[in-house]
C-alpha positions in Angstrom: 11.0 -8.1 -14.2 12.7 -10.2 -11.3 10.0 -8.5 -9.0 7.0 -9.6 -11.3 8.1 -13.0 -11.9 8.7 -13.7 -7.8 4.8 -12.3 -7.2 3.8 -14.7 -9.9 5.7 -17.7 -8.1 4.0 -16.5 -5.0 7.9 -16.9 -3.2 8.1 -15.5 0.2 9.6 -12.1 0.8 12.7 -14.0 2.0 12.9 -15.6 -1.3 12.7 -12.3 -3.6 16.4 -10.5 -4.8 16.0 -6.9 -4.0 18.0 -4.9 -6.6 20.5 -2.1 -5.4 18.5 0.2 -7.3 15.3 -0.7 -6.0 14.5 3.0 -5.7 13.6 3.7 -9.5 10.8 1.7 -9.5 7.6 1.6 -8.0 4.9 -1.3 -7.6 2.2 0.2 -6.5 -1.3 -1.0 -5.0 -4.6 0.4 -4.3 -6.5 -0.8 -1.1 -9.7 0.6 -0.3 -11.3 1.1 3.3 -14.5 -0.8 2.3 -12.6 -3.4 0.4 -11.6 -6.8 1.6 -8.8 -8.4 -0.1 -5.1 -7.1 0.5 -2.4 -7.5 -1.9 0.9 -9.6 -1.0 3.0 -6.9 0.2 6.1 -9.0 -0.9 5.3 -8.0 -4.4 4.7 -3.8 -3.3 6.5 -1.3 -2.9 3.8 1.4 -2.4 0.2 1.0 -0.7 -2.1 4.2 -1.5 -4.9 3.7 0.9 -8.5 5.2 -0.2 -9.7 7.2 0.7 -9.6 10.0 3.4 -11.8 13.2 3.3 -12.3 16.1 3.8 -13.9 17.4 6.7 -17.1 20.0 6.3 -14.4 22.5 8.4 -11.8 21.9 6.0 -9.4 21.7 9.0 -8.6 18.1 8.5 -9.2 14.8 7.1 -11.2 12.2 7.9 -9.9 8.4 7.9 -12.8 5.6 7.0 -12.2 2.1 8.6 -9.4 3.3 10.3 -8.6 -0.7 11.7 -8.3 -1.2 8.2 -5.9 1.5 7.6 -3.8 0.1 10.6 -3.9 -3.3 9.3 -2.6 -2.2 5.8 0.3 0.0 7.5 1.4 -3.1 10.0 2.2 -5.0 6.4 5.4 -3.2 6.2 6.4 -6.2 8.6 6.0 -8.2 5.8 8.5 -6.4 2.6 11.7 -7.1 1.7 11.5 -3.3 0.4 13.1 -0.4 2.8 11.1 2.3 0.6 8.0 0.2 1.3 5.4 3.3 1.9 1.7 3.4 3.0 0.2 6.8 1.8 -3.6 8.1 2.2 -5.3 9.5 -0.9 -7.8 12.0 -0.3 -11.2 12.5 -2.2 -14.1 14.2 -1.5 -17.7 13.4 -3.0 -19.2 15.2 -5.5 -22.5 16.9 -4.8 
C-alpha cells in the first residue's frame, strides 16, 4: 500500500520507503515498442517489454524499436528497487 500511495503523490524515488520484504511483491508495467508513454519507474518493480518475435528460422528472436528497448532498460537508473527487472515477452502473429 506504501508503494501505491507514493506513485499517487508522484514523490521521487528518493522519497519512497522500500520495505525489507520488498521481494513478495511485484508492480508490474507493460511498455510497448510502438508505444510512447513510459511509466515512472519509481512506482515498478518489473517492466515486460512487448514484444519480440519470432524469427521465420525459429533460431532467434527478433527485438522491434530496439532504442526503445534500450531506453526502457537504462530506467533501472531511476528505482529505488534492487529486484527492479526489464524482461522481453515474445509473441508471434497469427496468420
Amino acid at each position: 500500500m506504501l508503494l501505491m500511495v507514493a506513485c499517487q503523490d508522484k514523490k521521487r524515488s528518493s522519497q519512497i520507503e522500500v520495505a525489507e520484504n520488498e521481494s513478495k511483491y511485484v508492480v508490474l508495467a507493460y511498455v510497448t515498442s510502438w508505444g510512447e508513454s513510459t511509466p515512472d519507474p519509481a512506482c515498478l518493480t518489473h517492466i515486460n517489454y512487448a514484444f519480440g518475435h519470432v524469427t521465420d528460422n525459429f533460431k532467434g528472436i527478433r527485438i522491434d524499436n530496439e532504442p526503445r528497448l534500450q531506453m526502457v532498460v537504462g530506467l533501472r537508473e531511476k528505482t529505488v528497487f534492487e529486484s527492479f527487472a526489464v524482461r522481453r515477452r515474445v509473441g508471434k502473429q497469427s496468420v
